[in-house]
C-alpha positions as semicolon CSV with decimal commas, in nm:
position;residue;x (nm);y (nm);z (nm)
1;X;4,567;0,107;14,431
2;X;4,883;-0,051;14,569
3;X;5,220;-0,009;14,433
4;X;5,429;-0,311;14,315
5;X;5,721;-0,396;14,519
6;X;5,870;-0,604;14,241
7;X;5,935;-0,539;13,898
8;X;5,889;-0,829;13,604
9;X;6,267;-0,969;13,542
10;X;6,133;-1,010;13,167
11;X;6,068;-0,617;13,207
12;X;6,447;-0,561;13,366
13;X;6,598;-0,757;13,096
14;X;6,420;-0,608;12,842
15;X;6,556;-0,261;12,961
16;X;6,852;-0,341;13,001
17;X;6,951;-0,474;12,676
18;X;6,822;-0,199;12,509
19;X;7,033;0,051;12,726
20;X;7,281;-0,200;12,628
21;X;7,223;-0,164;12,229
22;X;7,174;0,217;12,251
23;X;7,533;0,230;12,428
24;X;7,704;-0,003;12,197
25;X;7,591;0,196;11,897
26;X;7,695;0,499;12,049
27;X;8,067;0,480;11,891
28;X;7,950;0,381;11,554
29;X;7,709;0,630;11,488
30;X;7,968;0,835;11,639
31;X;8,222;0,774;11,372
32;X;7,976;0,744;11,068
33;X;7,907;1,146;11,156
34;X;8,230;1,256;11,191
35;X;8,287;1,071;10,810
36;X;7,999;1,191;10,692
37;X;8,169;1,549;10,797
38;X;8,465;1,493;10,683
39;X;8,369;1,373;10,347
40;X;8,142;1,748;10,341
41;X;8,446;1,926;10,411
42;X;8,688;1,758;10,136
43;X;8,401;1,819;9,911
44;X;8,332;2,176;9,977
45;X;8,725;2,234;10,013
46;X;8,763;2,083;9,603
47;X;8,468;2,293;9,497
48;X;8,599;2,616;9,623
49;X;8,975;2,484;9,438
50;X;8,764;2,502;9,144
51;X;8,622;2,808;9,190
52;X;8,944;2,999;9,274
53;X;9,083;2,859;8,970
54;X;8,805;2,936;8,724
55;X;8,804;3,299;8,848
56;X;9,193;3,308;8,863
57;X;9,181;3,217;8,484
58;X;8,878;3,445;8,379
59;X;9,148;3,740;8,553
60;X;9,427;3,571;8,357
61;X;9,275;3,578;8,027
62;X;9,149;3,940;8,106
63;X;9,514;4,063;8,152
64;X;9,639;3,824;7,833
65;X;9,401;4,000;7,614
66;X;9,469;4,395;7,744
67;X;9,859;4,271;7,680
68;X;9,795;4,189;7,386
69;X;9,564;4,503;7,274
70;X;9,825;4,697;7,463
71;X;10,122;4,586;7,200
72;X;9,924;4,605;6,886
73;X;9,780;5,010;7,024
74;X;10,187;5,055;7,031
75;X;10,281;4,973;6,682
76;X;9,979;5,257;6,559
77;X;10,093;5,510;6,828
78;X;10,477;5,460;6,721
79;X;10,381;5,503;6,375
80;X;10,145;5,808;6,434
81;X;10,458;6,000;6,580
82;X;10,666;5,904;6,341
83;X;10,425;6,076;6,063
84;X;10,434;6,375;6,284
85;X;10,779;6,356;6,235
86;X;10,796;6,411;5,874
């Protein structure tokens, strides 16, 4: 079987624009990944705000409360010495 020495120009152009197309999306497609990775990294940058903040106030409340159990176990231990006292 003999080889062709030509090649269809229908065939050529046909190629050729679709190189085209493929290379000329190339920037797009480019740029709608890097937004899309962006956009993930703003996102998961927010949620982990959020979670640092909801932990930060579960330790804040923690430490309000023992404050606050602190000062009242005062008032008892203040007035238990003062019985001894007498």
């Amino acid at each position: 079987m003999a080889q062709p020495e030509t090649v269809n120009g229908a065939v050529v152009d046909s190629v050729t624009t679709t190189n085209t197309k493929v290379l000329g999306d190339a920037p797009a497609m480019a740029m709608g990944s890097l937004y899309q990775t962006i956009g993930n990294s703003v996102a998961m940058a927010a949620a982990n705000a959020v979670y640092a903040q909801q932990q930060a106030n579960v330790s804040y409340q923690a430490a309000t409360t023992q404050g606050v159990t602190t000062l009242f176990s005062t008032n008892k231990i203040v007035a238990a010495m003062r019985a001894q006292d007498t």
